[in-house]
N, C-alpha and C positions, 0 to 999 in steps of 0.2 A: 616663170612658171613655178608653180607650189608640188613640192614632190609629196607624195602621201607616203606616208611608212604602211610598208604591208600590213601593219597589225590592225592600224588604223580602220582597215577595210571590213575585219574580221567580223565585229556586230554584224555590220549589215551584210555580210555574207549568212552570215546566220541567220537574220532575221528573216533572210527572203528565202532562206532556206526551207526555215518554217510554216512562210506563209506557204511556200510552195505544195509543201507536204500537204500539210493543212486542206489548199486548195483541192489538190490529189485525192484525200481521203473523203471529201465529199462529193467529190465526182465519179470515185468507187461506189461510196452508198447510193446515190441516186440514181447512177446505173446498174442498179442489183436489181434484180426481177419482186415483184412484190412478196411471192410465197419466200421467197429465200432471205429475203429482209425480216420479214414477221417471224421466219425458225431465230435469225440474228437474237433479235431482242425479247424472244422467248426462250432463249439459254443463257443468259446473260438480266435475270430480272434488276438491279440496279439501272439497264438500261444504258452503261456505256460500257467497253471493251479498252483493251491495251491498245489495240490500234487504232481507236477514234473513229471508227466504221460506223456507229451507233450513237446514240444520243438521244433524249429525252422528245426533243420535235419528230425527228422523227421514228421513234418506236410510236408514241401517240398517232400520225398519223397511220401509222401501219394496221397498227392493233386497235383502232378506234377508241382509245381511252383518255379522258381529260381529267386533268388534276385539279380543276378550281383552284392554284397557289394559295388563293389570296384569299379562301377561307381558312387556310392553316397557318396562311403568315401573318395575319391581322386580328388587333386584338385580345393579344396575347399575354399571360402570363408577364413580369418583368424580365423572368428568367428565359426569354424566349423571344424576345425583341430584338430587332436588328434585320434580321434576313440572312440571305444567303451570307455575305458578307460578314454575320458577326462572327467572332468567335464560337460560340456553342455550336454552331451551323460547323463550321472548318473541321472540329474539333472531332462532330458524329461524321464525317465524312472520312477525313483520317482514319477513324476509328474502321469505318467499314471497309476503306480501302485493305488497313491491316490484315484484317481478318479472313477476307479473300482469297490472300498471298497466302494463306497457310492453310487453305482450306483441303480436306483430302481432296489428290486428284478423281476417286469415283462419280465425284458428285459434278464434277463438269462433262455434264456429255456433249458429245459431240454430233447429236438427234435431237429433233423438234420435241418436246414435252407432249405425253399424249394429252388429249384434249379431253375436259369432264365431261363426265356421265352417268349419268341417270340408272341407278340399275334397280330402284325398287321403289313403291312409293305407301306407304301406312297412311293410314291403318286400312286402308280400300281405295281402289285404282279411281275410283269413282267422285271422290270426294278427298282426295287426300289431303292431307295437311304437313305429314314430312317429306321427306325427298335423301335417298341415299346417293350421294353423288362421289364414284369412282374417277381417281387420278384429278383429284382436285388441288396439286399442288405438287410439284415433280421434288424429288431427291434435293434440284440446286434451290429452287424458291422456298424447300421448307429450311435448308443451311440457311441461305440468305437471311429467310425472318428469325432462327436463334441466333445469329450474328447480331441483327440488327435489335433483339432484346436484350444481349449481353449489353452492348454498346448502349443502349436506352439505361439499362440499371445502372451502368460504373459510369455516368458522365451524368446522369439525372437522378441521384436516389430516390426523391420525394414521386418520381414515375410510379415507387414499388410501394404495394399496399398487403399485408395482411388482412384479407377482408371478412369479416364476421357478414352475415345474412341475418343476426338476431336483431330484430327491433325492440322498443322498450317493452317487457316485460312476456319478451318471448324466449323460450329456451336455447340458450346460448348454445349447446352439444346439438340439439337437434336439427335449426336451423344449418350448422356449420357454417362452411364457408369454403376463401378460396384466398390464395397467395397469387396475387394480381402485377404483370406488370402491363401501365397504360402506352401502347405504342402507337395511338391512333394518329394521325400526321404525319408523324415519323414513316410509317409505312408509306405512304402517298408519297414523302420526297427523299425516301431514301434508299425505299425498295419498290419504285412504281409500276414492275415486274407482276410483284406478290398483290398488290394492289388490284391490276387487273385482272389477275387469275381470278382472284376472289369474287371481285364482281361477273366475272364470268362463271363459275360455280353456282353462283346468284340463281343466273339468269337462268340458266339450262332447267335449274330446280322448278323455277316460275313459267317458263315453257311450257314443259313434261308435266309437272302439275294444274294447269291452264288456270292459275293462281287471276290468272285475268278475265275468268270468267264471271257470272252470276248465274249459279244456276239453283234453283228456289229458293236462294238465300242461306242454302249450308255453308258455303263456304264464300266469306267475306271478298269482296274486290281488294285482288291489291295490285298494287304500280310496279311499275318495271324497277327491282333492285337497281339497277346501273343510271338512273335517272333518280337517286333520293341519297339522302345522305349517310354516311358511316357513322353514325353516335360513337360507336365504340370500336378500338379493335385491342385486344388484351391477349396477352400470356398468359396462361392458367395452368397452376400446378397442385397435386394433393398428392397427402403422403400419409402413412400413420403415425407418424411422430409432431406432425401440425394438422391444417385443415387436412380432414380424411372423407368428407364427405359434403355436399350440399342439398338442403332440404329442398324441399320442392316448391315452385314460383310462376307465377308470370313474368315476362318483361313487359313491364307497361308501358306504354308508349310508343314500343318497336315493333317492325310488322315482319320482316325478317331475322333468322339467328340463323349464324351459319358456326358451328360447330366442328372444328377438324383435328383430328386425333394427330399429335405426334410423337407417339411411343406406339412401341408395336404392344400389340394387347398380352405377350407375352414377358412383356417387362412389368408388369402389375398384377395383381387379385383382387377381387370386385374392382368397384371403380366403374360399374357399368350407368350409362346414360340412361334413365328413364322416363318416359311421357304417358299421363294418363290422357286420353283421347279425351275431347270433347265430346263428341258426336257419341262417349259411351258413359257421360256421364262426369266427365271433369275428374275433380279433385274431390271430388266426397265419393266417390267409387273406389274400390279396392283392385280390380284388373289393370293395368297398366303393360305399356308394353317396351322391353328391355331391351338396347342396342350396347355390342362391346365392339365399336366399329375397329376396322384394321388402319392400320396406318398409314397417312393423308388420304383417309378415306371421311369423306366430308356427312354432317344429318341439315340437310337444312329445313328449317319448319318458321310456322307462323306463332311465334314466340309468344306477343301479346293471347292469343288466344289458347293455346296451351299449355297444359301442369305439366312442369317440368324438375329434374335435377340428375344428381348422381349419387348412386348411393356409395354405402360404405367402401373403402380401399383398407386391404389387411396388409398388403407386401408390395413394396416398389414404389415408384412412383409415375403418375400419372401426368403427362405433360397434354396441351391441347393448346390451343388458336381458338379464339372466341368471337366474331363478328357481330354486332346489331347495326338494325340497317333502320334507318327512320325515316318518315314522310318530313321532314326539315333537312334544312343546310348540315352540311361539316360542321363539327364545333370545329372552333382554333386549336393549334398544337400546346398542350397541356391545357389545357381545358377537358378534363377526363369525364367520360359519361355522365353527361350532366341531364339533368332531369326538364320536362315538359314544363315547367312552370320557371327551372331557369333560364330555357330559349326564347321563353315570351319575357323576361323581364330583361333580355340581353334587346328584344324586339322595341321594347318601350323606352329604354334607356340609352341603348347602343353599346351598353358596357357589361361585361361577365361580375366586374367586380363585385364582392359582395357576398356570390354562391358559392359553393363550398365546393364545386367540381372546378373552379377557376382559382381559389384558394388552398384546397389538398384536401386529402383526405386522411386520417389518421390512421394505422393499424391497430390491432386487435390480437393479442398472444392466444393462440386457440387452449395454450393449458392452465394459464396464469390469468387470462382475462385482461389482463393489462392495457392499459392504453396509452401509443407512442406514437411518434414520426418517427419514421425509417431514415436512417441519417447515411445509410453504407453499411450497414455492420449488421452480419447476421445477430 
């Protein structure tokens, strides 16, 4: 007979240790009652925990929210190729892991996030077009998404755009701009948390505003947010010593913008969000009406059909969360708000290569005019 040396055993005493635990920890989750599952992975938006209670299948099943992966892991940039498994993938994971561990404790509660809501809707109850939406993003999910753009800029520079709003031979100061960073993906599989908040903000807006109605043709049909794709989701920042302002726009193409302050409105001067109404005359009218919303206090409106911007900022800085919401797919991760004519030539081709939101975008020095790629360095 063969004697085993204790040590021998030790792996597989561990192993089965693990599977044990393992086993254990999913058969805790699975017998959690459903409301106390869905608070789980609504205070925890990354979606897993220390103790493995939580996980990605099932917060989706809980909180009804799917990630399409495979429109943000296919198709991709070079620098983004691989999957979970590659490097760049370990690397933002790491990264967010890090940043958790040091995150103040205030910001983890130990209470369900309240739920958005609707507290006003412009320019008339009747016919509205925006939607003020309260509690659209709790304390942990708005740390969550600056974690997750710190981590986007110092492991992705070319993420980060200085972005001018001037076209050819429009005025460069008056247009402005905005200091962009692209986290669109990135959000979906790293904070799929913030992801569905967001789409849930959406939806309440499109609700309360019965966005899905026709009623004599004032106000356009539109689709359920949560059933269309994210074109874009961005970091936006102004200051007066760079972009300090953004002239006024349409988003063309997008039917949704979901808008969310994260500075209290006491850490800036101007900086206020402005829309001139449709229904009073667009952009060749002079009336407009001014929102300096409070903090993760969301404006969501029908972008495509609205004049929009923000005017001037004299002191502080203005941070925000920028969402558009399109009648098409997810682009892929780094593929940054790409445009209507480059979703149809991704359509005919199969491939992004070529357009300039799947190749970068350059920045834009708001005082020098300059033009560069962001390499790391302010």
């Amino acid at each position: 007979m063969v004697k085993l040396k204790p040590l021998s055993l030790l792996p597989f005493l561990v192993a089965t240790a693990r599977a044990s635990s393992a086993q254990g920890r999913e058969e805790f989750a699975s017998a959690l009652p459903q409301e106390e599952l869905q608070s789980l992975c609504r205070r925890h938006p990354t979606w897993n925990n220390s103790d493995g209670t939580i996980d990605y299948e099932r917060c989706k099943d809980a909180l009804g929210f799917e990630l399409f992966e495979k429109d943000f892991l296919s198709n991709n940039p070079p620098e983004f190729r691989g999957g979970r498994k590659a490097p760049w993938f370990q690397n933002m994971e790491n990264c967010m892991t890090e940043k958790s561990k040091n995150r103040p404790r205030e910001f983890q509660s130990e209470t369900t996030p309240a739920e958005p809501t609707v507290s006003a809707l412009y320019p008339d109850k009747h016919s509205p077009t925006l939607a003020v939406v309260d509690f659209a993003l709790s304390d942990e999910e708005a740390a969550t998404f600056q974690d997750l753009r710190d981590c986007v800029k110092h492991n992705h520079p070319r993420q980060f755009v200085r972005r001018s709003f001037a076209g050819p031979g429009d005025d460069f100061e008056q247009e402005g701009g905005n200091d962009a960073t692209f986290v669109g993906g990135f959000v979906q599989l790293f904070a799929p948390g913030v992801a569905a908040k967001l789409c849930e903000t959406a939806r309440v807006a499109w609700k309360k505003s019965e966005w899905f109605k026709i009623e004599d043709g004032d106000v356009p049909f539109q689709f359920d947010p949560c059933k269309m794709g994210m074109r874009t989701t961005e970091y936006l920042s102004y200051d007066p010593s760079g972009w300090s302002a953004l002239g006024g726009h349409t988003d063309i193409g997008t039917m949704y913008t979901i808008l969310l302050l994260l500075s209290d409105p006491s850490e800036y001067k101007g900086g206020e969000f402005f829309m001139k109404p449709w229904d009073w005359g667009g952009e060749e009218q002079h009336l407009k009406l001014v929102f300096k919303p409070k903090r993760l206090q969301a404006l969501v409106f029908l972008s495509d059909l609205e004049y929009h911007g923000v005017q001037r900022i004299t002191e502080g800085t203005r941070r925000a969360l920028a969402v558009e919401i399109w009648p098409y797919a997810n682009p892929p991760l780094g593929v940054n708000r790409p445009q209507t004519f480059e979703f149809e030539h991704y359509l005919d081709t199969g491939s992004w290569e070529g357009t300039q939101s799947y190749e970068g975008y350059f920045s834009n020095d708001p005082k020098t005019r300059e033009i560069y790629y962001y390499e790391g360095e302010e």
